[in-house]
Each structure stands twice: as C-alpha cells, then as structure tokens.
DOTI-947214 format. One record per residue (C-alpha): residue in one letter; x, y, z. Coordinates in steps of 0.2 Angstrom, whole numbers, plus 5000, padded with zeros to 4 digits. Example, Ala and Ser with C-alpha at 12.3 -4.5 7.8 and 13.67 -1.06 7.14 Angstrom:
a506249785039
s506849955036
//
This chain:
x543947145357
x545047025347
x546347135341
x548147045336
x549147195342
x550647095342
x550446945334
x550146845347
x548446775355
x548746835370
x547246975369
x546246845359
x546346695372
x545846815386
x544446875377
x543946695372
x543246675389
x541846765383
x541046615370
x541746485381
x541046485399
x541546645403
x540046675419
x538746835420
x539646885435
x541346895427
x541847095431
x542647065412
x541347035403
x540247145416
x541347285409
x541247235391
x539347225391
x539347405399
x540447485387
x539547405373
x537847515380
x538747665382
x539347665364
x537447615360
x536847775367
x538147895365
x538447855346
x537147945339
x537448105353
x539048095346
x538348125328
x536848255333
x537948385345
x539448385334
x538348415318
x537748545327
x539148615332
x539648635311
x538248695305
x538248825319
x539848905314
x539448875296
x537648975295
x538049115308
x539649235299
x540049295317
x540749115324
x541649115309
x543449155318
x544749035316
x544448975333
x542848935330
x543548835312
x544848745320
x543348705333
x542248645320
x543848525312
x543748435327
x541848415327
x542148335310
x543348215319
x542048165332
x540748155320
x541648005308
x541947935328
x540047935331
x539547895312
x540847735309
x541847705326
x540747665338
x539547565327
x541047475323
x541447445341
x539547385344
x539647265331
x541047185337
x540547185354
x539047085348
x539746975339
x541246935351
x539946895366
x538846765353
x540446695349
x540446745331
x542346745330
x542746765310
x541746905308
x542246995323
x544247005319
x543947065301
x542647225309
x543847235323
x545347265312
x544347395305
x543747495320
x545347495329
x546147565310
x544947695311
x544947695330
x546847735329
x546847865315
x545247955322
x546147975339
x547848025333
x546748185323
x545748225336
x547548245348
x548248355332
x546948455332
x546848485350
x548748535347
x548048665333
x546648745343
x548348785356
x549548845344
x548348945337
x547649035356
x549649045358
x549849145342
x548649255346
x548949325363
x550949275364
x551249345346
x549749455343
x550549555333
x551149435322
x549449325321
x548749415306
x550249345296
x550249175305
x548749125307
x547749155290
x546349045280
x547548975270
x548748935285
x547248855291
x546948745278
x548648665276
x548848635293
x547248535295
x547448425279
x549348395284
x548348345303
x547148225291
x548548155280
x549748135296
x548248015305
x548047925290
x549647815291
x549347745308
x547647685302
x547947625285
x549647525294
x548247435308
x547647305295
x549547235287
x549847105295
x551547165299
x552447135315
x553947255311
x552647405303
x551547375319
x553047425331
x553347585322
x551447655319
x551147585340
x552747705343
x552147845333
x550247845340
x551147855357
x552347985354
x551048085344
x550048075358
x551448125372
x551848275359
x550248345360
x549848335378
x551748385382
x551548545369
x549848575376
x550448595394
x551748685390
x550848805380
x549348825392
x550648875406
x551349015393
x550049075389
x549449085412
x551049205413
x550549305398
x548649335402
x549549395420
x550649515412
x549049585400
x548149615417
x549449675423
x549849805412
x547749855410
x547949915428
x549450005428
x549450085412
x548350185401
x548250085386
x546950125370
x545450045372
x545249965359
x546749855367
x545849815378
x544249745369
x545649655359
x546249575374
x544549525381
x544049445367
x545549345366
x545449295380
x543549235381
x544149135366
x545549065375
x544449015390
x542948915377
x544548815370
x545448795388
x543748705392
x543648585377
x545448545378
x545548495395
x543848395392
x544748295380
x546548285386
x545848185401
x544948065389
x546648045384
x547548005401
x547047795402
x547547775382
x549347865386
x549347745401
x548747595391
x549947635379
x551447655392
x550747495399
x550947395382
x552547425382
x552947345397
x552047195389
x550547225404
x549247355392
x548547225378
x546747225386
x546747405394
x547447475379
x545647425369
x544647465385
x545347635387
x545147685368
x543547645367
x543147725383
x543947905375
x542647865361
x541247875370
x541548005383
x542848135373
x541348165359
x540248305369
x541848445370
x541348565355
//
C-alpha cells in the first residue's frame, strides 16, 4: 500500500511493481493478494463477535463488572477496525493491484490514520484492562475508591482522545509532525507492552502469596470467594491480553525496523496483519 511515511517514494516505487509487470509468482504480491482475502473474510467476523460481545455485557446485569466494561471498550475498538479499517485496507488493495494509483493514496492515507489511531486505542486499553486486574488484587482494598464508574469513564475517553492525535496527524503532509506522531505510536506501544509485563509478573507473585496465605491460615470465607473471583477475572483478561500483545510483536518490530530506515514495507504488512488476526480476543 502506497503510504508516504516519510516523504519519500521509497514504499511507493516498491509497490509500483504491482501495475507495472510485477509476475503472479512474485512472493510480494503473493503476500499482498493473501492479506487482502483475509481482511475479505475476517472483516465482517471482526464486526459480528465483537458486537456480540457488547450487547452481552450490556443485556445481562451480571457481566456488568468493570472488567467486563473495560472488555467491552475494547470490543468497540475492534468493531470501528472491522467496520471502517479493513474495508479500507480492501479497497486499497484493489485498487493498488488494477493500478488505480490516485484513488488509492487518497483511501490509503485514510486507512492508515484510522489504522494508526485504532491500534494505539486498542494498546491503551489493553494497558486499562491490567491496571485495573492490578488494582484489584495488589490493592484490594483500595479498588472500591480507585476503580469507580466515574474512574472508568475518564480514563477511556482520555484513551480515545490520546489516539486521536496520531490519526488525525497521518494525513498533514508534514515531514517534521510525521517524526513526532511515528515516535509517539512507538513509544505508546513499548509503554504498554513494558507496563503490561511488568504488571502481569506482579501480579504472579501476588496470586502466590493469596495461595499461600489460604493454606496456611484460616481466613473468612468470604476472602476467599473474593479471591477466587478475582482471580477468574484475571485469568479471562490474561487470555485476551496475551492474544493481542502478540499481534503486537511484528508492528513493534516494524516500527524498530523503520527506524533503522529497513521497516517501510513491513511496517504496513505487519499492521494490517494485527487487524485481521487481533479482532477475535473479547
């Protein structure tokens, strides 16, 4: 996909190939067509399981536990994915192989915006669904003051209004702005993963020392559901977490790759490869 990351045409003349001889047999554009079916098939998934997901934990009061929320926040992320992303991604890809350039940089700047913006929120909110697991079994008694509806709401629109930037900075034809948004996205994304780790290996020692203290002590038993019940939350969220974190592992790459100057390509390839395998978590 012809996207000016830099200014340059370096990505666009390799991608040229594709409208100018470029063979059936090229394992390029080989690769390109097969990414193109999978967004085909898996856009609409995308859209019909995470939908799902929602409505599930908006018409059934008992999912309705801020795990669960945070959850469905991130099924809302995957759903705009499903719903504007990948048709995006589909339609450039079409028109990149019939050689339909003008059209295609115009959608392309466009996907990779929302590309960029959808990915950064889904990595925030992956950061969320931790911080709150963390709070509640580090600190537990301290989460009913933390971790509150209102708490909730301001973190996930600060999340939205944070991924914004990134996004709307995509189309500005701004060499100097595209350096610093290209920075941020791959900070934000080491961040995550790096507070994510770090939390998850916390929180190994702490659900050692709960069992710990279950068997050697008498405590109330009403403790004890407590901690079994966190702790079945925590594993649900250990699962998506990790689902997505390694869709995340080629665009950090990608990204580390770029700026060595060696990712421009790869960096496309590996995005769009997190969209259409990272959707399924919820």
């Amino acid at each position: 996909m012809a996207y000016n990351f830099s200014g340059s045409n370096q990505f666009t003349n390799t991608t040229n190939k594709f409208a100018n001889g470029g063979t059936p047999n090229d394992p390029l554009q080989i690769t390109y067509i097969i990414t193109i079916i999978i967004n085909i098939v898996t856009s609409p998934l995308t859209v019909l399981l995470n939908v799902l997901v929602i409505m599930a934990v908006i018409r059934r009061p008992r999912l309705q536990s801020y795990p669960n929320i945070l959850l469905a926040c991130l099924a809302a992320t995957d759903v705009l994915t499903g719903l504007i992303t990948q048709p995006l991604f589909i339609l450039c890809g079409i028109l990149e192989l019939l050689g339909m350039n003008e059209p295609e940089v115009i959608l392309c700047s466009f996907h990779y915006a929302f590309l960029r913006g959808l990915s950064i929120c889904s990595c925030l909110h992956l950061m969320l669904i931790t911080c709150e697991r963390l709070i509640a079994i580090k600190f537990t008694l301290r989460y009913p003051h933390l971790v509150t509806t209102r708490s909730i709401k301001v973190a996930v629109i600060t999340v939205w209004i944070v991924s914004v930037f990134p996004g709307v900075t995509r189309p500005i034809n701004n060499e100097s702005l595209e350096t610093i948004s290209t920075f941020l996205v791959a900070f934000t994304f080491m961040f995550c993963i790096l507070f994510i780790v770090v939390s998850y290996v916390i929180l190994y020692f702490e659900i050692l020392r709960h069992r710990k203290m279950i068997r050697t002590q008498q405590l109330p038993q009403n403790k004890v559901e407590s901690f079994a019940k966190e702790y079945k939350a925590l594993k649900t969220t250990v699962f998506v977490v990790a689902a997505v974190l390694l869709c995340f592992v080629p665009v950090v790459f990608t990204l580390v790759l770029r700026g060595a100057g060696l990712g421009i390509f790869f960096l496309s390839m590996a995005m769009d490869s997190y969209v259409s395998f990272s959707k399924f978590s919820p």
